[in-house]
C-alpha positions as CSV (number, residue, x, y, z in Angstrom):
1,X,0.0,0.0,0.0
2,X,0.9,3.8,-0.8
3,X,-0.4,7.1,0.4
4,X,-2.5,9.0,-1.9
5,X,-2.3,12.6,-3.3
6,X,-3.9,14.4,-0.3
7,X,-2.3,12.1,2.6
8,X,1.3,12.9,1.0
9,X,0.4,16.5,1.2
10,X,-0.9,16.4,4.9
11,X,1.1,19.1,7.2
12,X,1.8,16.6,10.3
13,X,3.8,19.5,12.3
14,X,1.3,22.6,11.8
15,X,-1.7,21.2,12.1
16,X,-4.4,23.4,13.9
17,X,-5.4,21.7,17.5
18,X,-8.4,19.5,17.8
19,X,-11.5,21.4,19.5
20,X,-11.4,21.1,23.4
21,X,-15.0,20.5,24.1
22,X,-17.5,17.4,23.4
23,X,-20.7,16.0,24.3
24,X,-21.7,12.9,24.9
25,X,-22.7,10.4,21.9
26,X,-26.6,10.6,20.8
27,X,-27.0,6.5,21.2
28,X,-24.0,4.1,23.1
29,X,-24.2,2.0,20.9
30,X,-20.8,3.4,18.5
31,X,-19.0,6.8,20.0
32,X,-20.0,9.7,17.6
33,X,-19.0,12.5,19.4
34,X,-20.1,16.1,18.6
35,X,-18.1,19.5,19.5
36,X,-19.8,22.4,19.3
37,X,-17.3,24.9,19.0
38,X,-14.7,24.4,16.0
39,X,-13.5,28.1,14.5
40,X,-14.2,28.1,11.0
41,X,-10.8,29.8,10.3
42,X,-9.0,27.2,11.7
43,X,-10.8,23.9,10.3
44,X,-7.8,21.8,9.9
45,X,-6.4,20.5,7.0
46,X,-9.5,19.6,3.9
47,X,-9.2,16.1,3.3
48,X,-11.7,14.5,0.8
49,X,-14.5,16.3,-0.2
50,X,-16.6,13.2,0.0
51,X,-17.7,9.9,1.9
52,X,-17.2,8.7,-2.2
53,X,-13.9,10.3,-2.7
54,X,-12.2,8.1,0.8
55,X,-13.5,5.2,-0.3
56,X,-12.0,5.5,-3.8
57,X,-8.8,6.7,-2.5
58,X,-9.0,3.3,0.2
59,X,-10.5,1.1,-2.0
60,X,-8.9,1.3,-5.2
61,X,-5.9,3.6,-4.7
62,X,-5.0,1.7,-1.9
63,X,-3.6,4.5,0.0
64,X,-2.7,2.7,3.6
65,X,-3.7,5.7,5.7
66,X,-7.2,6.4,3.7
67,X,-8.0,2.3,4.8
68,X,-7.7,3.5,8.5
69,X,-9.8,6.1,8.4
70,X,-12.4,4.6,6.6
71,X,-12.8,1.6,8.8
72,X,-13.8,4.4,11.6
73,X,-15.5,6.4,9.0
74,X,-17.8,3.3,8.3
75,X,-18.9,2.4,11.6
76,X,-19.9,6.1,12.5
77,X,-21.6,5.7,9.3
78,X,-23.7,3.0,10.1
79,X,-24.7,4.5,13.9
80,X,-26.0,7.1,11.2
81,X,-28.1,5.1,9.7
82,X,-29.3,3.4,12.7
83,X,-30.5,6.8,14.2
84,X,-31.5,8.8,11.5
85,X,-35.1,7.4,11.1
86,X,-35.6,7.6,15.6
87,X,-34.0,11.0,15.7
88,X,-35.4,13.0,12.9
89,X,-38.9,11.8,13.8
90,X,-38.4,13.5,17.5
91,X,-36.1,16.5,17.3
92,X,-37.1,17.4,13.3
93,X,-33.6,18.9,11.8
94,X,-32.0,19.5,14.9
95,X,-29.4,16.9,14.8
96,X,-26.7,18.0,12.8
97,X,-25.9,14.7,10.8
98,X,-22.7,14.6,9.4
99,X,-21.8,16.4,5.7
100,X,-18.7,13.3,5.3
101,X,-16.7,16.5,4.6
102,X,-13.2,15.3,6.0
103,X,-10.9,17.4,7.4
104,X,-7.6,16.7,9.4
105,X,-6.9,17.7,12.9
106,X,-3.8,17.1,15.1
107,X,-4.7,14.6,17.9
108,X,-4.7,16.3,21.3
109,X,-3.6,12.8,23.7
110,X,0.0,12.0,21.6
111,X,1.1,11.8,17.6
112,X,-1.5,11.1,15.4
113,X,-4.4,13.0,13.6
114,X,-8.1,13.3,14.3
115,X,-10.7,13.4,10.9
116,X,-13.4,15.6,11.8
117,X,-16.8,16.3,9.7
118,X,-18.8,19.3,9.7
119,X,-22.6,18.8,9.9
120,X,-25.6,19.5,7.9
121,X,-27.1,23.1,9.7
122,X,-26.1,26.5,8.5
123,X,-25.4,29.1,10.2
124,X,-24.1,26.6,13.7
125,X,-20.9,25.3,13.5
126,X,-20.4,22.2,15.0
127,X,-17.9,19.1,14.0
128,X,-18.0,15.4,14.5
129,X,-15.0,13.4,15.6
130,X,-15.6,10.2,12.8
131,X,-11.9,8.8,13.3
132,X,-8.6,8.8,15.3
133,X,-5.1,7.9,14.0
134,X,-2.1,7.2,16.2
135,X,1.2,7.5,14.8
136,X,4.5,5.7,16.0
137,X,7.6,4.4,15.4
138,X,9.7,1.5,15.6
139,X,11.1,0.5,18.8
140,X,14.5,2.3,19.4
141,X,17.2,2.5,21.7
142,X,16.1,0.6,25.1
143,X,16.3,3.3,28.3
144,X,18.9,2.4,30.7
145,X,20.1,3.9,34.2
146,X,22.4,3.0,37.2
147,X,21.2,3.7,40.7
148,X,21.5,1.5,43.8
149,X,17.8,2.3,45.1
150,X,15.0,-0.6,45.0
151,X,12.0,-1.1,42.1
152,X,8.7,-2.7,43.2
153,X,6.4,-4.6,41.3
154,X,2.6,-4.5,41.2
155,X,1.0,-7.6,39.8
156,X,-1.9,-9.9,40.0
157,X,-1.5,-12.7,42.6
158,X,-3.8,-15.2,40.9
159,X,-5.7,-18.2,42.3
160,X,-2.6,-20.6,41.0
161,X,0.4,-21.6,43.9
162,X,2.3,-18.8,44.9
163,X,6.3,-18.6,45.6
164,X,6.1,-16.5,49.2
165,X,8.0,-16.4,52.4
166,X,6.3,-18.0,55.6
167,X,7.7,-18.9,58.9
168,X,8.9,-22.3,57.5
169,X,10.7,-21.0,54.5
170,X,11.9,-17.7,55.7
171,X,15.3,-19.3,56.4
172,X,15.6,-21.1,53.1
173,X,14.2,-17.5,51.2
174,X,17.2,-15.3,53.0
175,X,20.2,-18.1,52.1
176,X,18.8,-18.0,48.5
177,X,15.9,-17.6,45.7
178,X,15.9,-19.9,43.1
179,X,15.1,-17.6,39.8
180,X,13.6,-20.7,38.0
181,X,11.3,-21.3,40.7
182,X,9.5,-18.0,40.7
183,X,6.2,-17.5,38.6
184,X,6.7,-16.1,35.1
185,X,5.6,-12.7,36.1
186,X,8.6,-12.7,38.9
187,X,10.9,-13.7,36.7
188,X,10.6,-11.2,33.9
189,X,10.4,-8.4,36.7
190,X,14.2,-9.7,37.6
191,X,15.3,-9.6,34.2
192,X,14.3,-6.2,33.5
193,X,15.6,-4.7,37.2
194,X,19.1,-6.3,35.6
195,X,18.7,-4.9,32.2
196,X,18.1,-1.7,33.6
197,X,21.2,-1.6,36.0
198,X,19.1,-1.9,39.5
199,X,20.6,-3.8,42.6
200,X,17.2,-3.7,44.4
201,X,13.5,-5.5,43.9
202,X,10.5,-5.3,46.1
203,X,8.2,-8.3,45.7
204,X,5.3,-8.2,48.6
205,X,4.8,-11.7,48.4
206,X,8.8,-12.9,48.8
207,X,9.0,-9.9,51.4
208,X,6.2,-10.1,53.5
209,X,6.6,-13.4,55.6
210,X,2.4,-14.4,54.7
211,X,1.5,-16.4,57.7
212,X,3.0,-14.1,60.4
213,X,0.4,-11.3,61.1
214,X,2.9,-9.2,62.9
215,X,4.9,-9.2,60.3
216,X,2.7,-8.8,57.4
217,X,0.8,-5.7,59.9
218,X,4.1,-4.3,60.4
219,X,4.6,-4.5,56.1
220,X,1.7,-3.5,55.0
221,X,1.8,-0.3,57.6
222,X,5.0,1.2,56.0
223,X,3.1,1.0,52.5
224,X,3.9,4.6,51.9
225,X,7.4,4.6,52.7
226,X,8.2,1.4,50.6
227,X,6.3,2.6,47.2
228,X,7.1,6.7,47.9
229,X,10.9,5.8,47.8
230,X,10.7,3.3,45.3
231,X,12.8,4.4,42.5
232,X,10.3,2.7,40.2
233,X,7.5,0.4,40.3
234,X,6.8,-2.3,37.5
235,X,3.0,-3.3,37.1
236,X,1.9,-6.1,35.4
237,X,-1.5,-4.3,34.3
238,X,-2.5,-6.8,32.0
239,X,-2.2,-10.4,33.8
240,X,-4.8,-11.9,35.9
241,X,-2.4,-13.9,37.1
242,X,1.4,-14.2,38.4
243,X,2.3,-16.7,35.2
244,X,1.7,-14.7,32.4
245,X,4.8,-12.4,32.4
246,X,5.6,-9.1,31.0
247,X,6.6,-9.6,27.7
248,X,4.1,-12.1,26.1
249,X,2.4,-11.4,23.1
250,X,0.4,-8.6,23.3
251,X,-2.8,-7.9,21.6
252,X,-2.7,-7.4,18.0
253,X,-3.0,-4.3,15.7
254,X,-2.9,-3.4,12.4
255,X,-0.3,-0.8,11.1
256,X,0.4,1.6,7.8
257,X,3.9,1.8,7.6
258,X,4.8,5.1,5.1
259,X,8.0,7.5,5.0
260,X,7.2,11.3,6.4
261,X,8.6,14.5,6.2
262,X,8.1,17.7,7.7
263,X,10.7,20.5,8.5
264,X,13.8,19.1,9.4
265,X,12.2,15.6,10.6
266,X,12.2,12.4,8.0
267,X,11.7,9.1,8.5
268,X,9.5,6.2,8.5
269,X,6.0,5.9,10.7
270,X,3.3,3.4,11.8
271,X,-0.1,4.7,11.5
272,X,-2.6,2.6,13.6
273,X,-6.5,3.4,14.7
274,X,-6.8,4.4,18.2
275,X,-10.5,4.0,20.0
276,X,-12.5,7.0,19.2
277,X,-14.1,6.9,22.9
278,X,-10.7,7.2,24.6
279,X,-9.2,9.8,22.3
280,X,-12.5,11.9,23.5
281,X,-12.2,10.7,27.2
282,X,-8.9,10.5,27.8
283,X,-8.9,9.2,31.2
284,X,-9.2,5.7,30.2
285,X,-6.0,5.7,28.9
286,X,-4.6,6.8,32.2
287,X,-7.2,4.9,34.5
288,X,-7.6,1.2,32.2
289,X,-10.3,0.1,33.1
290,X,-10.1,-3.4,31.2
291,X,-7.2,-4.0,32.5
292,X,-7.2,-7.3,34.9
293,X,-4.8,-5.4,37.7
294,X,-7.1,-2.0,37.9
295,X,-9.7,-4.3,39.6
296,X,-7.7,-4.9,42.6
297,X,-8.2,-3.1,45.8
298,X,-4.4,-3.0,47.0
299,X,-3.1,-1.4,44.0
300,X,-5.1,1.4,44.0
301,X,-2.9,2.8,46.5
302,X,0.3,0.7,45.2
303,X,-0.3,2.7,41.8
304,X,-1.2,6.1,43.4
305,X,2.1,6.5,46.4
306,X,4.7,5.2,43.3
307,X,6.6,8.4,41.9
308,X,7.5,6.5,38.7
309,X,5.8,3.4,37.0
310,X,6.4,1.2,34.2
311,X,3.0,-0.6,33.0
312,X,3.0,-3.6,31.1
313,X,-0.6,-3.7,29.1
314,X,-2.1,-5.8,27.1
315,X,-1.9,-2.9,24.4
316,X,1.5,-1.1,25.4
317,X,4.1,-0.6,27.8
318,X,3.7,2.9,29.4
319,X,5.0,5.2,31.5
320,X,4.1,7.4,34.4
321,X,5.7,10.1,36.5
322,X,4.5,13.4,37.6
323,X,4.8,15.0,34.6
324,X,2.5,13.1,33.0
325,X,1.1,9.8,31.4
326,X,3.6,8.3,27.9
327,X,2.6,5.4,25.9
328,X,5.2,3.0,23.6
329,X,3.1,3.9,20.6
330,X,3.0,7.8,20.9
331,X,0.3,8.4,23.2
332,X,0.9,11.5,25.7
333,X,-1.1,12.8,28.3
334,X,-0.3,15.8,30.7
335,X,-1.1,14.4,34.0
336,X,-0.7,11.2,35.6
337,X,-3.3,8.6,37.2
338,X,-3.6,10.5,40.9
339,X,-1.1,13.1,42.3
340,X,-1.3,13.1,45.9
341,X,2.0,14.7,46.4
342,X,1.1,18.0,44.9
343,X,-0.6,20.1,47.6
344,X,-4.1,22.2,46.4
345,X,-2.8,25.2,44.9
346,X,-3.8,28.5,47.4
347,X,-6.4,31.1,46.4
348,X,-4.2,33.9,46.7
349,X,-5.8,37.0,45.3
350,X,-3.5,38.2,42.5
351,X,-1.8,41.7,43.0
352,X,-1.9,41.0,47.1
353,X,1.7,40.8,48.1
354,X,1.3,39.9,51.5
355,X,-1.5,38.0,52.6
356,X,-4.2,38.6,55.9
357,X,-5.2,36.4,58.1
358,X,-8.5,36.2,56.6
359,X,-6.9,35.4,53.3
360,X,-4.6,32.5,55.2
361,X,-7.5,31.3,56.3
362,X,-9.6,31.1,53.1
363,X,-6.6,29.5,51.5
364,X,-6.8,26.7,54.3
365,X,-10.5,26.2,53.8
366,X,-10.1,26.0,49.7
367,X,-7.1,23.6,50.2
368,X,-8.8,21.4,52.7
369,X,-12.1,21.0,50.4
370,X,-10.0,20.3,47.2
371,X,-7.9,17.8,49.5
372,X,-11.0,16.1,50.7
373,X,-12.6,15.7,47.3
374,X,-9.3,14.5,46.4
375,X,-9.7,12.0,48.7
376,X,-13.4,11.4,48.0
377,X,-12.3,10.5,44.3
378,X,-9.5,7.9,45.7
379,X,-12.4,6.0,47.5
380,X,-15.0,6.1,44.7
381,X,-12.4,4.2,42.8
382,X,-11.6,2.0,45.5
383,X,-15.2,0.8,46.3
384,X,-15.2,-0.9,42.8
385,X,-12.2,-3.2,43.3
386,X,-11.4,-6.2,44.4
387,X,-9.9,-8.1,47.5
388,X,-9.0,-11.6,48.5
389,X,-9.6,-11.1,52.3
390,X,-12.5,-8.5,53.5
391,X,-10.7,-7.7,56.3
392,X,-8.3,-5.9,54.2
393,X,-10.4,-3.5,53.2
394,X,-9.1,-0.6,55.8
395,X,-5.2,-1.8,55.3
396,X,-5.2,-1.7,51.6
397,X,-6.0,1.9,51.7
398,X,-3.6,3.2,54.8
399,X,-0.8,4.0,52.8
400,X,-3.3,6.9,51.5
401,X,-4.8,7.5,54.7
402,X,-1.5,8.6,56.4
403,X,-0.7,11.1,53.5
404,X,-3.9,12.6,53.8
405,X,-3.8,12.7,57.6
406,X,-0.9,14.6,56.7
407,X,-2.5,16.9,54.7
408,X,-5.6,17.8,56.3
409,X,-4.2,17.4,59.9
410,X,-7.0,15.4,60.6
411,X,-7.7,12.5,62.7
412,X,-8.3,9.1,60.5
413,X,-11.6,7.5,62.2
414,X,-12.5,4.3,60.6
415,X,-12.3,5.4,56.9
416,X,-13.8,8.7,58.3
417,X,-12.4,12.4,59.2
418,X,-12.6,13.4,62.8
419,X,-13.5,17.4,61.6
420,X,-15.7,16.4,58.7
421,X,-17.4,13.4,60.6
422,X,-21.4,14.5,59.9
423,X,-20.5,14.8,56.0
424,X,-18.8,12.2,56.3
425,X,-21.5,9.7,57.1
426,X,-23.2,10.5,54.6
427,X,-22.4,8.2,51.8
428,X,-24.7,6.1,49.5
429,X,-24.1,2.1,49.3
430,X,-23.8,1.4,45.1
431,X,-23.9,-2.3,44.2
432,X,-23.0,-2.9,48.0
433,X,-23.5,-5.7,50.6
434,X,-23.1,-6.1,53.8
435,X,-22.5,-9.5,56.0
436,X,-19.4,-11.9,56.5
437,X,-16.4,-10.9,58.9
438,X,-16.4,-7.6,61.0
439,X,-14.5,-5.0,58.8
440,X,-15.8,-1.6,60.2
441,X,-18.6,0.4,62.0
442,X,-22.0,0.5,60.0
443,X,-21.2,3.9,59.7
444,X,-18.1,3.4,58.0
445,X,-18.1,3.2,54.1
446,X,-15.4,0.1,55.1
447,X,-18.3,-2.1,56.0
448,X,-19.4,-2.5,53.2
449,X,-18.5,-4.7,50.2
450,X,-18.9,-2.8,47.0
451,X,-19.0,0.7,45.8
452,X,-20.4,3.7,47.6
453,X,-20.2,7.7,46.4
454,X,-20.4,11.2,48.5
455,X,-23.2,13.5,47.6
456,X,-21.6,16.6,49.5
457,X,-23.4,19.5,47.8
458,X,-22.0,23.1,48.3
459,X,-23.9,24.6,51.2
460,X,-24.7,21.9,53.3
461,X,-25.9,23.0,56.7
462,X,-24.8,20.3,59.6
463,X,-27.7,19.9,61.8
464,X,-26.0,17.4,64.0
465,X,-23.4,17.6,66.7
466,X,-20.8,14.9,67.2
467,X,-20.4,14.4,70.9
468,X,-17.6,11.5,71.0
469,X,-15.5,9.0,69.1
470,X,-13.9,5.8,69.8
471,X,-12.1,3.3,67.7
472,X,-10.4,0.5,69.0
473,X,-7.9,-0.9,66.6
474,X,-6.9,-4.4,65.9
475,X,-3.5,-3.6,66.0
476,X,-0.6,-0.5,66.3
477,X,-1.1,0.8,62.4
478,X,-3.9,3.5,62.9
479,X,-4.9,4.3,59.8
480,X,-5.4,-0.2,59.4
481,X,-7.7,-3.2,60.8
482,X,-10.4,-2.5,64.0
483,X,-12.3,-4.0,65.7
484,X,-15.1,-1.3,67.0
485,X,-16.3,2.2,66.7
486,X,-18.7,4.4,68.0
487,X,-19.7,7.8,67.3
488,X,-22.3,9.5,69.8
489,X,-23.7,12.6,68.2
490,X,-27.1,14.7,68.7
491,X,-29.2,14.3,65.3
492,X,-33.3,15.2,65.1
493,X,-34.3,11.7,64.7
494,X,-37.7,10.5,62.5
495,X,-39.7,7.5,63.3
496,X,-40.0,5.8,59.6
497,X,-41.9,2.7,58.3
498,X,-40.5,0.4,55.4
499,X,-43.3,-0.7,53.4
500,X,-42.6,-4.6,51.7
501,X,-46.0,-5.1,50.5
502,X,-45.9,-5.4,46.3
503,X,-41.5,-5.5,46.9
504,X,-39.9,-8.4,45.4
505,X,-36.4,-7.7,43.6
506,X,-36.2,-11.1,42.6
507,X,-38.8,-10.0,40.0
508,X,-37.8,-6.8,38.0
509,X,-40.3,-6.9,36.1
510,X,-43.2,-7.2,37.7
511,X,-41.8,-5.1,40.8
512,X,-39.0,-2.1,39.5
513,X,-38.4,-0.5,42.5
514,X,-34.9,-1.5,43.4
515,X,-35.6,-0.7,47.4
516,X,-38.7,-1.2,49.4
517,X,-40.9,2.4,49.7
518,X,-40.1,4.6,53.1
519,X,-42.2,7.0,54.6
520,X,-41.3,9.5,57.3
521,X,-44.8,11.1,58.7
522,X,-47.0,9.9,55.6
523,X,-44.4,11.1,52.9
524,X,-42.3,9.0,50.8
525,X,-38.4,9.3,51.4
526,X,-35.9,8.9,48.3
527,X,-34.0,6.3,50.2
528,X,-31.0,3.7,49.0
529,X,-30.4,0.4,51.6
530,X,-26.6,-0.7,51.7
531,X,-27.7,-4.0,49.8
532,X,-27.6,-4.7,46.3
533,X,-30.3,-6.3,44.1
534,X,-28.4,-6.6,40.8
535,X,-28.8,-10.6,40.7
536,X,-30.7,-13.3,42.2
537,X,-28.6,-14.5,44.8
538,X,-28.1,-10.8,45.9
539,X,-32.0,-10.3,45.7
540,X,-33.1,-13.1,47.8
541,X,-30.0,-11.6,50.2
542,X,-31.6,-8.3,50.8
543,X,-35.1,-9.7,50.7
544,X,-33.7,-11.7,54.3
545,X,-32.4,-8.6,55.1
546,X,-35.2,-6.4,55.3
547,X,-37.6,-9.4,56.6
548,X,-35.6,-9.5,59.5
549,X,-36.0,-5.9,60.1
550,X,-39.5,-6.9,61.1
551,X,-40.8,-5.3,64.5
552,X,-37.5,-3.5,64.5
553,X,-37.5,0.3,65.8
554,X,-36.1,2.1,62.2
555,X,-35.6,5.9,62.4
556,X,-34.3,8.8,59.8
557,X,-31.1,10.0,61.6
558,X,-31.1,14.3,59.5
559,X,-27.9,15.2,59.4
560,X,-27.3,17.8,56.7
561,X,-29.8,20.4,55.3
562,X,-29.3,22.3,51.7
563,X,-31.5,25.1,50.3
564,X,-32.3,24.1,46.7
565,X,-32.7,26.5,43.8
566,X,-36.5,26.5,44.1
567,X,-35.8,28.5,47.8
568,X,-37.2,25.0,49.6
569,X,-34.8,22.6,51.6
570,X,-33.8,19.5,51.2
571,X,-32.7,16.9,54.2
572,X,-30.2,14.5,54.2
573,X,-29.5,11.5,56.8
574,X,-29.3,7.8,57.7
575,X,-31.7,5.0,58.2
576,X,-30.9,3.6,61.4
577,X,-31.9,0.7,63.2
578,X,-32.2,0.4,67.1
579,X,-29.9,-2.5,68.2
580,X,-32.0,-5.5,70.2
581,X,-31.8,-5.2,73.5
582,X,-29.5,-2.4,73.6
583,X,-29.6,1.6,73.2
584,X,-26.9,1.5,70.0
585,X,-27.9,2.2,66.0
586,X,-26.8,0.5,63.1
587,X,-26.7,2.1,59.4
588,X,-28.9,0.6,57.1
589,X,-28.8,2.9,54.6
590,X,-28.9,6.5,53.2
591,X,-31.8,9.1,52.6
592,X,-33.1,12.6,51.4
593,X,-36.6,14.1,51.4
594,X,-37.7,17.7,51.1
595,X,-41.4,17.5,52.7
596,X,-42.2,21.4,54.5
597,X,-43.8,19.7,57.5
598,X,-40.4,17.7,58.1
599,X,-38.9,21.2,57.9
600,X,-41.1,22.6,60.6
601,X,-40.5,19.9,63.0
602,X,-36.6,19.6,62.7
603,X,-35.9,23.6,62.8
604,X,-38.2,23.9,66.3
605,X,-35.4,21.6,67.6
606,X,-32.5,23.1,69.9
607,X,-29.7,21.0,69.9
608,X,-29.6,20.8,73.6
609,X,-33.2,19.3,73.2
610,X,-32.0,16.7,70.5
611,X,-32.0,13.2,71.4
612,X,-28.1,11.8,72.2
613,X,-27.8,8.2,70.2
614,X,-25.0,6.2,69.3
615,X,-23.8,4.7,66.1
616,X,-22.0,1.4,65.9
């Protein structure tokens, strides 16, 4: 294959930037994204004129690169198709289907080009992303360094045997390691740490004696310190396992090799297609989601403390450093998966040399927030992964914990914030369950397996007062494993009913509703149980659940209060469940209603006359 007339003519080093806003696709079902603001002086570089014309230049010119595009092209083309009839019946001409004008963008995440097309409606310029072209080269000259500090390694442990350290081979492990006997994964980690000139290798498994619990408490608390001074660590992103290795084949992809020249620069380049939907949300380059290692829980924080990282995908290798986010293959993004290590930048009010009090203490309000929502982020993505033992679910994130402790110069309760403790409570279960071995407090998001999300608008008013906490830990690390908490507060407090009758979640069909219906004083409550209905077994699971909440004393614990746009107010809180026998609550979910006569009753409340409960 060849280029044609118009791809030998393409300007690859003053092409105009790619438009920097997008909405969302009209359907799912293929990624055709629309931007809505693409200056007509700065188009890009005209392509074909026609759909007709690229698939005469791909078809029977052959040119390589017009065979890429066309592919894409195609498939956008059918969604087209698929949607025209729907779409023009409901919003008339308003949908701005594509003119298969092409022009030629530079791509914004690396080397490459985007091919844009304008749309049908005059007078509104808008564009439509309809393919996206990586370019590369071929491997060159393999990095090297010299440095006598350690690597780590991030990987998969896998369901297969193991090579680890216990009490009876810790002798054997410190006289020697046999290379051969270590999984394939191992293995290639040692033969790269040698290539590259490195004396040291962290491997948690060989490391970490497994069956001592002092040991592997002692370990897991110096988390921070082992993967913050790690000079690099080496994740096996793409194996589920430890036997697949590093450098196994990856997955396939077609490439357009063709010589190029612009300015001073010549040479030979692979043109490839890149995913349309990642080009336009980048993130999932930086976050990979389909990679097997992003499901697990302990490398959230593995990935997140390390400075520098080499990951091995099933795509690429790539790199990662606080500068940003580099692929094998050309891709390059200007951040990095999560930097903890750069502090919130301060408010400081430009032209203000010297700063008052009430400025220092603005700037420590703004950093806090960004810090917490920071932090807020880490545990939405945490929630979703995956661990071996439940009761790791605190440990596996301490490593965070203590560099946000750090930074907030809070106290670390449980999962929790001692200074943003009422907020904090208030977080929604998402595909969750609860049961099996004691993790955490029911008002901890660590109790429960699955994920959860904060729904912290600006503005929230606390209407409760937190009287005292107590944690007892299961060992020294604070920020890992307990064994109790409580949190006393003063809340208004809302005798509710759960109505069952019609509720049956192992029936979708005939019953939608996901939760059984609440009422506080004859109005319905929006509320969200910490169970999770997505699949029979989980169904008949929270069906038990709430059966045995039968002749139980259930109240709506109001916590936060937030004036909506409309001028009204809207409550938020916990259902809570009055322990047998005892004076404790337990969480058994989350809730938010708006009713005025709720409004009445809670603001007529002092919060010397509120009633004192504790949560457990």
């Amino acid at each position: 294959m060849s280029l044609c007339s118009l791809c030998k003519e393409i300007p690859w080093g003053t092409l105009p930037e790619a438009p920097r806003d997008s909405w969302w696709p009209p359907s799912g079902v293929t990624p055709i994204y629309e931007f809505s603001r693409w200056p007509s002086h700065s188009r890009g570089y005209l392509h074909h004129h026609t759909l007709q014309a690229l698939e005469h230049s791909a078809k029977d010119l052959h040119c390589g690169l017009c065979c890429l595009i066309l592919k894409q092209v195609e498939i956008c083309k059918s969604e087209v198709e698929w949607l025209r009839p729907t779409q023009e019946a409901k919003y008339s001409d308003s949908c701005y289907w594509p003119t298969w004008e092409f022009w030629v963008v530079q791509r914004p995440n690396g080397d490459g080009l985007w091919v844009m097309t304008d749309t049908e409606n005059a007078g509104v310029i808008r564009a439509r992303l309809v393919a996206a072209i990586g370019v590369c080269v071929r491997d060159g000259e393999m990095l090297r360094c010299s440095c006598g500090i350690p690597y780590c390694m991030a990987y998969c442990w896998g369901s297969g045997p193991h090579y680890t350290t216990t009490k009876a081979t810790l002798q054997d492990r410190k006289k020697q390691i046999r290379i051969a006997n270590l999984p394939a994964t191992q293995r290639d980690t040692i033969k790269l740490t040698r290539e590259l000139g490195i004396q040291y290798l962290w491997i948690d498994s060989i490391c970490i004696c497994q069956d001592d619990h002092g040991d592997w408490e002692r370990e897991s608390a110096k988390m921070t310190s082992v993967y913050d001074n790690s000079y690099l660590t080496i994740a096996a992103s793409k194996g589920s396992d430890s036997s697949g290795g590093l450098f196994d084949q990856k997955v396939p992809r077609e490439y357009f090799e063709f010589e190029c020249s612009y300015g001073d620069c010549r040479g030979s380049i692979l043109a490839f297609e890149t995913s349309l939907h990642n080009e336009v949300i980048p993130d999932n380059y930086i976050t990979l989601p389909d990679e097997p290692l992003s499901e697990r829980s302990w490398v959230l924080q593995e990935r997140v403390l390390s400075r520098r990282t080499v990951l091995y995908t099933s795509q690429q290798m790539c790199f990662e450093c606080g500068e940003g986010f580099q692929g094998e293959d050309g891709l390059l993004l200007g951040r990095e998966y999560m930097d903890i290590y750069k502090k919130p930048k301060k408010g400081t009010k430009p032209g203000i040399e010297s700063e008052t009090d009430a400025d220092r203490e603005q700037d420590t309000s703004t950093g806090h927030k960004a810090t917490l929502t920071a932090w807020r982020e880490l545990l939405y993505s945490y929630g979703q992964r995956k661990l071996t033992h439940a009761s790791d679910k605190l440990p596996a994130v301490s490593g965070l914990a203590r560099i946000y402790a750090e930074q907030l110069g809070d106290e670390y309760v449980a999962g929790l914030w001692r200074s943003h403790l009422v907020k904090g409570l208030v977080w929604d279960g998402m595909h969750c369950r609860r049961g099996g071995e004691y993790k955490a407090p029911s008002w901890s998001w660590a109790s429960i397996d699955g994920g959860f999300c904060y729904v912290n608008p600006e503005g929230d008013v606390e209407l409760a007062e937190v009287v005292d906490v107590k944690i007892t830990l299961k060992g020294a690390n604070p920020y890992g494993e307990v064994t109790d908490g409580r949190v006393q507060l003063r809340a208004p407090m809302e005798p509710i009913s759960i109505d069952t009758e019609n509720w049956d979640p192992t029936n979708f069909a005939i019953c939608p509703k996901l939760f059984p219906t609440v009422y506080v004083a004859h109005h319905e409550v929006n509320a969200r149980f910490d169970f999770d209905v997505a699949d029979e077994d989980s169904a008949q699971e929270a069906m038990k659940m709430v059966k045995s909440w039968e002749g139980a004393e259930v109240f709506l614990l109001i916590l936060l209060r937030n004036e909506t746009k409309q001028g009204g107010f809207l409550y938020r809180g916990l259902i809570v469940r009055k322990v047998e026998g005892g004076e404790e609550y337990t969480r058994l979910g989350s809730a938010f209603l708006d009713q005025e006569i709720l409004r009445q009753r809670v603001e007529e409340q002092t919060k010397d006359g509120l009633p004192l409960i504790t949560l457990i």
